[in-house]
Biopython code that builds the backbone (N, CA, C, O; Angstrom):
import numpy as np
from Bio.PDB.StructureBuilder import StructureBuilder

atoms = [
    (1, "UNK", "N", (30.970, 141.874, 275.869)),
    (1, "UNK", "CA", (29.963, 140.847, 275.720)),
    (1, "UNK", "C", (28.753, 141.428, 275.015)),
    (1, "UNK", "O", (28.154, 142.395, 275.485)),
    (2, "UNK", "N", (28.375, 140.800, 273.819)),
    (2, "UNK", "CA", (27.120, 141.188, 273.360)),
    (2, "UNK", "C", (25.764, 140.159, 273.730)),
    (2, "UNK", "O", (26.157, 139.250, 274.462)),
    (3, "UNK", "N", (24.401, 140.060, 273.451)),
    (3, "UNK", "CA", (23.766, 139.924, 273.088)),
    (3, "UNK", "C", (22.968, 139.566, 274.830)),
    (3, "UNK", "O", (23.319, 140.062, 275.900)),
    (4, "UNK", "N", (21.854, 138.573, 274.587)),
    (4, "UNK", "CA", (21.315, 138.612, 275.683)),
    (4, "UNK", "C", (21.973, 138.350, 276.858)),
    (4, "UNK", "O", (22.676, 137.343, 276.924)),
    (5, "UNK", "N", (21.854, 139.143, 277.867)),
    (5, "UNK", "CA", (22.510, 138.965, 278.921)),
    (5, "UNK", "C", (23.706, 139.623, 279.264)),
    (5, "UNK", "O", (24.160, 139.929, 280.367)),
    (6, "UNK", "N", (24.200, 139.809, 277.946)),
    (6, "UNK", "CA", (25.545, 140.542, 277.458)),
    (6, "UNK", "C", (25.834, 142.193, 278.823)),
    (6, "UNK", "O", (25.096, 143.118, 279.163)),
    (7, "UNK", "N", (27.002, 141.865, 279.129)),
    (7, "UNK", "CA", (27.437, 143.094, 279.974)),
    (7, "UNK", "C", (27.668, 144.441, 279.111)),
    (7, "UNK", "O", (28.776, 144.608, 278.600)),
    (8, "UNK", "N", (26.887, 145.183, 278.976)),
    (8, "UNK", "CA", (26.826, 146.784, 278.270)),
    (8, "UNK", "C", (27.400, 147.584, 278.946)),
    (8, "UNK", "O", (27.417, 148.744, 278.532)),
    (9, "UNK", "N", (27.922, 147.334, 279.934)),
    (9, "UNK", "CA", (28.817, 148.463, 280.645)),
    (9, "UNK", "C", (30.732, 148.281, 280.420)),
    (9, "UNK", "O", (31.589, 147.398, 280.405)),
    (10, "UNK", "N", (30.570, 150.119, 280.247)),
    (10, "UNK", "CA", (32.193, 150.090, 279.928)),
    (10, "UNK", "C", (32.861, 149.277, 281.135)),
    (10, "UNK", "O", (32.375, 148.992, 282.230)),
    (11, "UNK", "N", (34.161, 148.983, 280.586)),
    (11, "UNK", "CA", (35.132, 148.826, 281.298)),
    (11, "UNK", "C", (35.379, 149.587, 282.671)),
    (11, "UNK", "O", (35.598, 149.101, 283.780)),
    (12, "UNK", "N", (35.285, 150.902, 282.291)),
    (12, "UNK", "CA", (35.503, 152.140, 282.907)),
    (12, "UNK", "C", (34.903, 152.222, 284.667)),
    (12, "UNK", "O", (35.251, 152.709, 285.743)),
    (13, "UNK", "N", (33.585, 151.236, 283.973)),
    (13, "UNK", "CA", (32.452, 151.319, 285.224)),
    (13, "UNK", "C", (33.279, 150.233, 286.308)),
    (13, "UNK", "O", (33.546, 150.481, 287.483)),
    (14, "UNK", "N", (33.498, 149.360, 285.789)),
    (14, "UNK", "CA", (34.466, 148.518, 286.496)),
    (14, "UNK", "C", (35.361, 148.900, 287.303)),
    (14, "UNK", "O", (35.555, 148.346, 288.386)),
    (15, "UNK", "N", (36.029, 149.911, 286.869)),
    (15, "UNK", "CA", (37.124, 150.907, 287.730)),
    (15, "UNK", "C", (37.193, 151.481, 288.932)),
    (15, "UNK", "O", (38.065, 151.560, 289.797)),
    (16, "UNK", "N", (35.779, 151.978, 288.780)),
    (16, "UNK", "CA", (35.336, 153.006, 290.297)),
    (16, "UNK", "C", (35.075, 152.120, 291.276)),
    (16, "UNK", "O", (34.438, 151.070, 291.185)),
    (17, "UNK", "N", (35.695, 152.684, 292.394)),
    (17, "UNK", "CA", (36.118, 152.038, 293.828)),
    (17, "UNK", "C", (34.689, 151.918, 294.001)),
    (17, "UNK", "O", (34.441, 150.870, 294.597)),
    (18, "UNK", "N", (33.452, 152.706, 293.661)),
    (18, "UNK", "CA", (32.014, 152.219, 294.359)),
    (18, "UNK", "C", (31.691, 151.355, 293.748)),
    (18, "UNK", "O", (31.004, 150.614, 294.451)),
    (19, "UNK", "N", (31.806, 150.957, 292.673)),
    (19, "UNK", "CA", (31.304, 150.360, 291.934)),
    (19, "UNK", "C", (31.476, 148.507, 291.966)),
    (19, "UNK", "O", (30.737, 147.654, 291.475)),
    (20, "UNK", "N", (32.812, 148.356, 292.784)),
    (20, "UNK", "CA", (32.690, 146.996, 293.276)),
    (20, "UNK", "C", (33.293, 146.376, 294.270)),
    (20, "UNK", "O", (34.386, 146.941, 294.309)),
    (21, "UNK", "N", (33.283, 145.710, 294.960)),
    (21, "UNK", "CA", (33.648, 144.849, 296.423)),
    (21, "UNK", "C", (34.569, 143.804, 296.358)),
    (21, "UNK", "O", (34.172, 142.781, 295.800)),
    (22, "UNK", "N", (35.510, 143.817, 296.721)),
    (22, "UNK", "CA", (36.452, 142.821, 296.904)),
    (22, "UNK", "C", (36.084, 141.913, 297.829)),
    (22, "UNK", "O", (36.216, 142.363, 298.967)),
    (23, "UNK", "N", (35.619, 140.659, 297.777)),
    (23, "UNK", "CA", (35.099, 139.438, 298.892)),
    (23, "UNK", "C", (35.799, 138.019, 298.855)),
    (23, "UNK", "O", (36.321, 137.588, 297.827)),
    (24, "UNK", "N", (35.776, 137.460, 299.819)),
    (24, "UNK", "CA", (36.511, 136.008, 299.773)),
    (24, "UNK", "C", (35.310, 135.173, 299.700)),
    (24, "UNK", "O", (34.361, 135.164, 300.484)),
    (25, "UNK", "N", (35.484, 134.495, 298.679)),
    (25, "UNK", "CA", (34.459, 134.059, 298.309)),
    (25, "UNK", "C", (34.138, 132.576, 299.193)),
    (25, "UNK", "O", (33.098, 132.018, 298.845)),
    (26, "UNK", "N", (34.739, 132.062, 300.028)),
    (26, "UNK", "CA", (34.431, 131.011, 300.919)),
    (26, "UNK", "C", (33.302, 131.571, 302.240)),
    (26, "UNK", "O", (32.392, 131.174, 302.967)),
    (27, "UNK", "N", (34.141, 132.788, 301.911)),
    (27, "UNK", "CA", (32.880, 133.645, 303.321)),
    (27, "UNK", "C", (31.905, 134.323, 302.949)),
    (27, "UNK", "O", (30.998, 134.649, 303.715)),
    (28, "UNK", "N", (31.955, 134.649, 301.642)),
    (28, "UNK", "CA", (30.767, 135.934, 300.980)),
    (28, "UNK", "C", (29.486, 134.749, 300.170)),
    (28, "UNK", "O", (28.269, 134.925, 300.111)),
    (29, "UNK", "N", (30.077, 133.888, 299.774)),
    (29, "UNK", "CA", (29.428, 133.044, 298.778)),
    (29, "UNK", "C", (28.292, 132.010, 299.323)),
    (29, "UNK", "O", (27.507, 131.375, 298.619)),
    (30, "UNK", "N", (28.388, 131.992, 300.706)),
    (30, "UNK", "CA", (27.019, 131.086, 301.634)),
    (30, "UNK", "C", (26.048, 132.008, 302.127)),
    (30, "UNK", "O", (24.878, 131.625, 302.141)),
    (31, "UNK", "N", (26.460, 133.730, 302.739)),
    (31, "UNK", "CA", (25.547, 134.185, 303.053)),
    (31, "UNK", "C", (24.637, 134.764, 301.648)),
    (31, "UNK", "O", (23.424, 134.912, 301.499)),
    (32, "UNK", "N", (25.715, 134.993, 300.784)),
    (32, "UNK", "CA", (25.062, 135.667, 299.729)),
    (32, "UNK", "C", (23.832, 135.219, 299.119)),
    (32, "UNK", "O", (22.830, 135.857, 298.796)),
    (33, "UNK", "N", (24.210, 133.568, 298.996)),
    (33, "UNK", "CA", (22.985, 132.374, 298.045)),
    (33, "UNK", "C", (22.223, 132.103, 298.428)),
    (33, "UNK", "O", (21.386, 131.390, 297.874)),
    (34, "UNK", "N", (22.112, 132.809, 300.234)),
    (34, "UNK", "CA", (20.805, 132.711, 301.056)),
    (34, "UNK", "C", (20.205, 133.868, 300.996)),
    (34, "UNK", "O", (19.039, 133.981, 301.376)),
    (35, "UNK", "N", (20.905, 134.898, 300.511)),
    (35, "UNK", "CA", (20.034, 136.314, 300.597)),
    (35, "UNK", "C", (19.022, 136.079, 298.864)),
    (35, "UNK", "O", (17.810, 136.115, 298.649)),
    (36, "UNK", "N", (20.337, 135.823, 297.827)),
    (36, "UNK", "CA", (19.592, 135.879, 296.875)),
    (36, "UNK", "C", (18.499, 134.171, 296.318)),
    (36, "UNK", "O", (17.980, 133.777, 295.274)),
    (37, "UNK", "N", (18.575, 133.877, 297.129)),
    (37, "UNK", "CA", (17.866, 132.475, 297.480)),
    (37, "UNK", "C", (18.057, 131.673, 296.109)),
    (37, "UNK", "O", (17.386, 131.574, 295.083)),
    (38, "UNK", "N", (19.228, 131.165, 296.535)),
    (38, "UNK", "CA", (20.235, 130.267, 295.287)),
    (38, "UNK", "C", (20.899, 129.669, 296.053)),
    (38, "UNK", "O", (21.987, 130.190, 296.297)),
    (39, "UNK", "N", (20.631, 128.580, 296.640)),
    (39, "UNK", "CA", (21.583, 127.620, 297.635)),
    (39, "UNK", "C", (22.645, 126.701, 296.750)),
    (39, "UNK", "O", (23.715, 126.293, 297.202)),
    (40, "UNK", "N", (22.147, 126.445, 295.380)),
    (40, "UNK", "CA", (23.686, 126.128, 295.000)),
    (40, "UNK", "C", (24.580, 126.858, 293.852)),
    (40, "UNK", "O", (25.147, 126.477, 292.827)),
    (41, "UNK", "N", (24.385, 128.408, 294.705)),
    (41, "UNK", "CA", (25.266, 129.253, 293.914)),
    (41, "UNK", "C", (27.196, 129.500, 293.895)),
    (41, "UNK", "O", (28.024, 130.213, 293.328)),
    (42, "UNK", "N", (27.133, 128.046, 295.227)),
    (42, "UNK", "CA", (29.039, 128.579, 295.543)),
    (42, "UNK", "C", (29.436, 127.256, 294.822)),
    (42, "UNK", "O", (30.640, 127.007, 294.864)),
    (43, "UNK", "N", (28.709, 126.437, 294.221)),
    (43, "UNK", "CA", (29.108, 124.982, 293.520)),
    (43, "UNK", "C", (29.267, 125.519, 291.909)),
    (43, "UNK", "O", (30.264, 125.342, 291.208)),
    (44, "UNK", "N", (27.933, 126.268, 291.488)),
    (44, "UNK", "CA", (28.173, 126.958, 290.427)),
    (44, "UNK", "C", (28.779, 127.658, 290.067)),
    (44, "UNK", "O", (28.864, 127.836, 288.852)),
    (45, "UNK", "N", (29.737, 128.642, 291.277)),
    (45, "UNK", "CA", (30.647, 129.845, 290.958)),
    (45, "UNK", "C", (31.734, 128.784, 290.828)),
    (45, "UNK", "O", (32.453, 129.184, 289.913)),
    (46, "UNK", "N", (32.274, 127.470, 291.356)),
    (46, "UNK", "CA", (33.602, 126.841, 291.352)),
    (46, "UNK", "C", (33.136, 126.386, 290.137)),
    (46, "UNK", "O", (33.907, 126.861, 289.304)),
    (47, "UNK", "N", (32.043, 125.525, 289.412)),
    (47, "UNK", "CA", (32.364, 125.011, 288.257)),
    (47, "UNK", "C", (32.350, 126.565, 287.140)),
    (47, "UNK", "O", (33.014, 126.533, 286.104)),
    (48, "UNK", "N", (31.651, 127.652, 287.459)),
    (48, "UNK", "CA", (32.460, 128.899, 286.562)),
    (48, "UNK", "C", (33.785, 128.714, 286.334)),
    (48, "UNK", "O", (34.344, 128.718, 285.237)),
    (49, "UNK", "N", (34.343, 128.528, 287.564)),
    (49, "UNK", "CA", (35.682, 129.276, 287.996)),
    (49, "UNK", "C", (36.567, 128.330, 287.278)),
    (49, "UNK", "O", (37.470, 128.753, 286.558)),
    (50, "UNK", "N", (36.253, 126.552, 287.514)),
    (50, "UNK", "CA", (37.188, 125.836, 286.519)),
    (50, "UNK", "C", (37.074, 125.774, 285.182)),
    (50, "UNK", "O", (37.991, 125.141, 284.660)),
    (51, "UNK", "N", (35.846, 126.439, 284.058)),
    (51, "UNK", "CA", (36.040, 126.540, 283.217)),
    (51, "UNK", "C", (35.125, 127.819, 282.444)),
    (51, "UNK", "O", (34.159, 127.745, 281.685)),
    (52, "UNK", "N", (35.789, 128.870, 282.926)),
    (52, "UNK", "CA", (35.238, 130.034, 282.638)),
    (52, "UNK", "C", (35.411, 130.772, 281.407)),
    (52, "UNK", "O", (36.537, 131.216, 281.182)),
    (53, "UNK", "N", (34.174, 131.046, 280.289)),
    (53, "UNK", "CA", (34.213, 131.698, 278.931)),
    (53, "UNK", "C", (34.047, 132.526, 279.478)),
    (53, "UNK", "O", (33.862, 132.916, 280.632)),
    (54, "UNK", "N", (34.203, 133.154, 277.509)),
    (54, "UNK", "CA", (34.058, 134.458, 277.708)),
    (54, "UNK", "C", (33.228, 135.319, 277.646)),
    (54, "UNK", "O", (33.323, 136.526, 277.872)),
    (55, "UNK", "N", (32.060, 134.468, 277.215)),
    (55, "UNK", "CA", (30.158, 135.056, 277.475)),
    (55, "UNK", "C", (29.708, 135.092, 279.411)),
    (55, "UNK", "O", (28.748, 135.632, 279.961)),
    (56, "UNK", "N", (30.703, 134.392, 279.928)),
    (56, "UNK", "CA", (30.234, 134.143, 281.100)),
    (56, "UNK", "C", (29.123, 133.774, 281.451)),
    (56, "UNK", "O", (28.321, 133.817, 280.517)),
    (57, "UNK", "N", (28.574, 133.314, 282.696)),
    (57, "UNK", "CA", (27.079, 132.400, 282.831)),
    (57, "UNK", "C", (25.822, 133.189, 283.532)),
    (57, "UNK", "O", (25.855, 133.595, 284.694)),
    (58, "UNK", "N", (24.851, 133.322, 282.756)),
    (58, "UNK", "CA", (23.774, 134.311, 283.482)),
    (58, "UNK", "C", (23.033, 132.937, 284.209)),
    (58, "UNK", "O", (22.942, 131.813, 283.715)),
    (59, "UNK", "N", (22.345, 133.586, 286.054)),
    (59, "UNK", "CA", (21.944, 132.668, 286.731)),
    (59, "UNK", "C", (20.624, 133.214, 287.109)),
    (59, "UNK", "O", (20.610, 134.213, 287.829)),
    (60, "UNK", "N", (19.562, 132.709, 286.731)),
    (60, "UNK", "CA", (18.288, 133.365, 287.178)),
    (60, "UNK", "C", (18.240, 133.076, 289.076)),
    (60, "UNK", "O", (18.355, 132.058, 289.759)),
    (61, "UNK", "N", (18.165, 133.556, 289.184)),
    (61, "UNK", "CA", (18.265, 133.999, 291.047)),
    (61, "UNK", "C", (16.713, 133.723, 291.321)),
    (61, "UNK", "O", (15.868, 133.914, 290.446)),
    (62, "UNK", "N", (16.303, 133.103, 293.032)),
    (62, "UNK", "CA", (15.173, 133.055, 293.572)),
    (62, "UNK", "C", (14.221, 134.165, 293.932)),
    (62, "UNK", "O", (13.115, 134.166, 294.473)),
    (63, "UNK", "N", (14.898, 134.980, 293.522)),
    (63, "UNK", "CA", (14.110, 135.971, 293.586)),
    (63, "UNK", "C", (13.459, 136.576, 292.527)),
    (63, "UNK", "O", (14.148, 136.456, 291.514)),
    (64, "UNK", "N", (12.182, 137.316, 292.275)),
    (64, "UNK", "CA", (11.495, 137.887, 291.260)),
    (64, "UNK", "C", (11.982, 138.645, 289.997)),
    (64, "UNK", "O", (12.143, 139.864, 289.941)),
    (65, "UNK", "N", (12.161, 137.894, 289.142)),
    (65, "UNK", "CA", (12.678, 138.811, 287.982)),
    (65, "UNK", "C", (14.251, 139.284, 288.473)),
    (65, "UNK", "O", (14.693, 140.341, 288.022)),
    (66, "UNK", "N", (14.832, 138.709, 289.133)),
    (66, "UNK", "CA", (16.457, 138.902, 289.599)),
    (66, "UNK", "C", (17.183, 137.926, 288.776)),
    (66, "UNK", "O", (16.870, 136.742, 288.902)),
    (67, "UNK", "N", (18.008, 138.220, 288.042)),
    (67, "UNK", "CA", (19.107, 137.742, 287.830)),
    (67, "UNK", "C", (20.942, 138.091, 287.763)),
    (67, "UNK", "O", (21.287, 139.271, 287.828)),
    (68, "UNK", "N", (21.904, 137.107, 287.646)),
    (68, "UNK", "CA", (23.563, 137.861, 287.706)),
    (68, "UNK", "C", (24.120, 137.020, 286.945)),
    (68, "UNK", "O", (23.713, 135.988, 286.412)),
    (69, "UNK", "N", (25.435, 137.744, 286.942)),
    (69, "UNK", "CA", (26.081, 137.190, 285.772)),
    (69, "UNK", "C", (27.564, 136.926, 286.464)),
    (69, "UNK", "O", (28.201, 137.686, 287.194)),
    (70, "UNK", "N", (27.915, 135.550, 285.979)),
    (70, "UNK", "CA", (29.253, 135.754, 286.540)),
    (70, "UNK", "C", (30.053, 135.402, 284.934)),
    (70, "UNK", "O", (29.873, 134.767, 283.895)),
    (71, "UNK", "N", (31.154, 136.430, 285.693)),
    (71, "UNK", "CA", (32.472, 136.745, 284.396)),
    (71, "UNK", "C", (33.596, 136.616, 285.094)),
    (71, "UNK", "O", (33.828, 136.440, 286.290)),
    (72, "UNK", "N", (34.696, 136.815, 283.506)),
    (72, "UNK", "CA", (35.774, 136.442, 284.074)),
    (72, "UNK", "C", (36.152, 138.202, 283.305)),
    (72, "UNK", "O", (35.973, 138.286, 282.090)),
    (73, "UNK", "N", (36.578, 139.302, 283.955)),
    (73, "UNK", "CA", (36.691, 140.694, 283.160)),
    (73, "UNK", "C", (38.267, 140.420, 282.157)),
    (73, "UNK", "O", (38.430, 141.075, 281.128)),
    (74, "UNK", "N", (39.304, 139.412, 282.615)),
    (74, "UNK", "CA", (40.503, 139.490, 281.415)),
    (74, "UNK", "C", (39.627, 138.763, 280.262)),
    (74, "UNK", "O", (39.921, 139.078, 279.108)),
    (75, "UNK", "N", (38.739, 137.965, 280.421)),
    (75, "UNK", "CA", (37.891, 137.167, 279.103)),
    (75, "UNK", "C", (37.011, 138.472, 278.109)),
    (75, "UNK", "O", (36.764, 138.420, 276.904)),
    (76, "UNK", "N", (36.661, 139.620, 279.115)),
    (76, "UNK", "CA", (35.669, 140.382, 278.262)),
    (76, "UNK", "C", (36.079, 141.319, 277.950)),
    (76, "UNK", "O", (35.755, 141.671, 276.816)),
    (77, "UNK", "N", (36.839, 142.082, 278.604)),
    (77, "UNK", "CA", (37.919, 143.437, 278.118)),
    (77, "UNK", "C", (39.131, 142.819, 277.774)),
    (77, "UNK", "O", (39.833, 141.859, 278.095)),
    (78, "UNK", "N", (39.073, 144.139, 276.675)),
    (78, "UNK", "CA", (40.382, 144.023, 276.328)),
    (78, "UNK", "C", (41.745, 144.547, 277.116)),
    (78, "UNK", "O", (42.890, 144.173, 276.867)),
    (79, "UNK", "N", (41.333, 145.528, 278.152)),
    (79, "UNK", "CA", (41.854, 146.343, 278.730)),
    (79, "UNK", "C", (41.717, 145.817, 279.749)),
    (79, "UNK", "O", (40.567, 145.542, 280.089)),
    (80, "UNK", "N", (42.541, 145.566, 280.393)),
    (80, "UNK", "CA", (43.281, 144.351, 281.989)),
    (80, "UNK", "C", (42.497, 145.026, 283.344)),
    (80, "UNK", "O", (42.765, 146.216, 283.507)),
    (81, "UNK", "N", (41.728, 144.531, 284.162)),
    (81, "UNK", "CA", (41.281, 145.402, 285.282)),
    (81, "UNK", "C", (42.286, 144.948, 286.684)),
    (81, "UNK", "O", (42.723, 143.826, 286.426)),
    (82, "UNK", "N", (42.651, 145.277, 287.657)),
    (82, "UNK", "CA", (43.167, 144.805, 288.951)),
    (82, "UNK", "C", (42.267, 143.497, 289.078)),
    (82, "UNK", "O", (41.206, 143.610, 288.463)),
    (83, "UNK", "N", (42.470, 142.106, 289.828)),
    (83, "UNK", "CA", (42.089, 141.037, 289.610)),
    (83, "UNK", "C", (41.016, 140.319, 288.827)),
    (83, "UNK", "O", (40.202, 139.429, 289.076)),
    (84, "UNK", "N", (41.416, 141.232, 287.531)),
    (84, "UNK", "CA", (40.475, 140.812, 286.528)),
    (84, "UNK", "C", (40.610, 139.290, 285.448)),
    (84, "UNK", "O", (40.179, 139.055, 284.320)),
    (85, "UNK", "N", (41.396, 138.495, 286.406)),
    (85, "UNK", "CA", (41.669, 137.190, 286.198)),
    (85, "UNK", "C", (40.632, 136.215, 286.881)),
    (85, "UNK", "O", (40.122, 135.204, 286.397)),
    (86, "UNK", "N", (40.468, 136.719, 288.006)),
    (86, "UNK", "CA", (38.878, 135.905, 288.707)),
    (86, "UNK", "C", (37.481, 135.941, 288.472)),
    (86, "UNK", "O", (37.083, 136.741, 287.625)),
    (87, "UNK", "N", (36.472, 135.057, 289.202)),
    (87, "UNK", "CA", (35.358, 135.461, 288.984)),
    (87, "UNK", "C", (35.059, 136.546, 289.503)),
    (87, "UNK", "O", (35.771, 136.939, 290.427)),
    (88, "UNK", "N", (33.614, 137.575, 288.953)),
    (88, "UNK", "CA", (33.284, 138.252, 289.438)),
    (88, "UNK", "C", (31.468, 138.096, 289.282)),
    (88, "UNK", "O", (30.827, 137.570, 288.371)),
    (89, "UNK", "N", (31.146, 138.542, 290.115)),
    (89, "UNK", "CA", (28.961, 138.652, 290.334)),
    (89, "UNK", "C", (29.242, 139.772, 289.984)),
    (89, "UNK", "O", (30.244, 140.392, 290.339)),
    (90, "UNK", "N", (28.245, 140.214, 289.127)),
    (90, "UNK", "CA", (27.579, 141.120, 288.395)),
    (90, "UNK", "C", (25.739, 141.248, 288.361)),
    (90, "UNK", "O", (24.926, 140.520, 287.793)),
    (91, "UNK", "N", (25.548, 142.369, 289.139)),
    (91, "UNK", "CA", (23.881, 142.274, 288.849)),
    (91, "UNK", "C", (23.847, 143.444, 288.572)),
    (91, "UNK", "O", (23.516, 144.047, 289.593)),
    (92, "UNK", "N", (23.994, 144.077, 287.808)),
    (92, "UNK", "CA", (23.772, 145.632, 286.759)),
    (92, "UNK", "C", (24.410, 146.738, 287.544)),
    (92, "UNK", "O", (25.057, 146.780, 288.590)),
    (93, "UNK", "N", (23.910, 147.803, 286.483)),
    (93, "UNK", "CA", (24.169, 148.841, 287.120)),
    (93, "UNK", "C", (23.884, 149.199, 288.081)),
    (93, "UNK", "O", (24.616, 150.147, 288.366)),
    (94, "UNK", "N", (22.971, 148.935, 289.078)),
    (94, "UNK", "CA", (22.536, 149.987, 290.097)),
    (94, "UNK", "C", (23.041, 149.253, 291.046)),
    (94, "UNK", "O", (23.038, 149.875, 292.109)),
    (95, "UNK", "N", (23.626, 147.837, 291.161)),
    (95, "UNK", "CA", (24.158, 147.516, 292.381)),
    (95, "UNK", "C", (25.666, 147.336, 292.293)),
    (95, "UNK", "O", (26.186, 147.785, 291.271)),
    (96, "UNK", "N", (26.227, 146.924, 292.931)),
    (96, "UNK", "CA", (27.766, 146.470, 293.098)),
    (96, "UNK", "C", (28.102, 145.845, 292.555)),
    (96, "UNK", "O", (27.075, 145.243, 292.242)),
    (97, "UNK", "N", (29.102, 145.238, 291.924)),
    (97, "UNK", "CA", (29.576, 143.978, 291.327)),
    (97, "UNK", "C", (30.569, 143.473, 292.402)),
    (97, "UNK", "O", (30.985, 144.307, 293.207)),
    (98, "UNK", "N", (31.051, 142.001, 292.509)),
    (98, "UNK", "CA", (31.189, 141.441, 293.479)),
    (98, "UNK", "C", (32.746, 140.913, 292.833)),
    (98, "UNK", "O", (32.616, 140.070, 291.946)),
    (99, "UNK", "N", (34.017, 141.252, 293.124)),
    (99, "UNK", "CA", (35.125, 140.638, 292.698)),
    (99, "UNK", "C", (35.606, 139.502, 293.712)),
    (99, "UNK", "O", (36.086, 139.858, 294.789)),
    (100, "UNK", "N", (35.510, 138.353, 293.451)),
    (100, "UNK", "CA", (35.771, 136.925, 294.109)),
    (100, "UNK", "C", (37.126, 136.310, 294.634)),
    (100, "UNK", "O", (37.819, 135.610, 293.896)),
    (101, "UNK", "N", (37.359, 136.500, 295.495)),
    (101, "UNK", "CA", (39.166, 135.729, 295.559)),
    (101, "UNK", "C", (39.217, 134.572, 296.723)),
    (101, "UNK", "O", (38.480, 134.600, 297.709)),
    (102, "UNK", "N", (39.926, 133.829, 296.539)),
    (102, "UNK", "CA", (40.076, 132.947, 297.090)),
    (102, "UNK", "C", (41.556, 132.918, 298.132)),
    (102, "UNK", "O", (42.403, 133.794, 297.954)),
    (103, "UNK", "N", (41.693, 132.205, 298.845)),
    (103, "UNK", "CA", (42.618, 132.032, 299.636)),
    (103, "UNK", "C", (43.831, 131.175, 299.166)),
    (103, "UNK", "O", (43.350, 130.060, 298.968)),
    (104, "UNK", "N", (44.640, 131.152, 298.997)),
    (104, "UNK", "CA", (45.289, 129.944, 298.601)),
    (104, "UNK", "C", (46.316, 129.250, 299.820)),
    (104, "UNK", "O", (46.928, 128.207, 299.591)),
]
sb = StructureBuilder()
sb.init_structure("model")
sb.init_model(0)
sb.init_chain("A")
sb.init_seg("    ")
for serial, (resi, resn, name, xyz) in enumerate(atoms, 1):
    if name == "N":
        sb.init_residue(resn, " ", resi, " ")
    sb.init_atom(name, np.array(xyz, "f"), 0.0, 1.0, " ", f" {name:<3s}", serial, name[0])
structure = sb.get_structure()
């Protein structure tokens, strides 16, 4: 992804087990939108989720100068990650990225 907003991190970073969290997103996605004070952030991750590019959607968050990005990683790499078919939260480098799954 280039340009504003654009994800600058390798693929690679994606890889490392610290680097991101596997969550069900029916259970992670209500406490989360109250921490980052975005109450309709689990309506916005489903309309991501039914029609997700490949710029993915940056969401300015309630909090100060916070924002995330949700992607879809088979849309932005070329190189396939483990459930890199779903959404994922992304708020930079210094925190976690959040890989999303659902129950079926």
């Amino acid at each position: 992804m280039e340009g504003k907003g654009a994800i600058t991190v390798n693929v690679n970073w994606f890889k490392e087990p610290e680097h991101v969290v596997y969550v069900e997103a029916e259970r992670f996605l209500p406490e989360f939108s109250r921490k980052v004070k975005l109450p309709d952030l689990p309506a916005q991750v489903e309309a991501f989720r039914a029609q997700p590019t490949p710029e993915g959607k940056n969401i300015r968050t309630g909090m100060k100068g916070t924002s995330l990005k949700l992607f879809v990683p088979d849309l932005v790499f070329e190189e396939k990650l483990d459930m890199g078919d779903t959404v994922w939260v992304y708020l930079g480098q210094t925190h976690v990225s959040y890989c999303l799954y659902w129950k079926q």
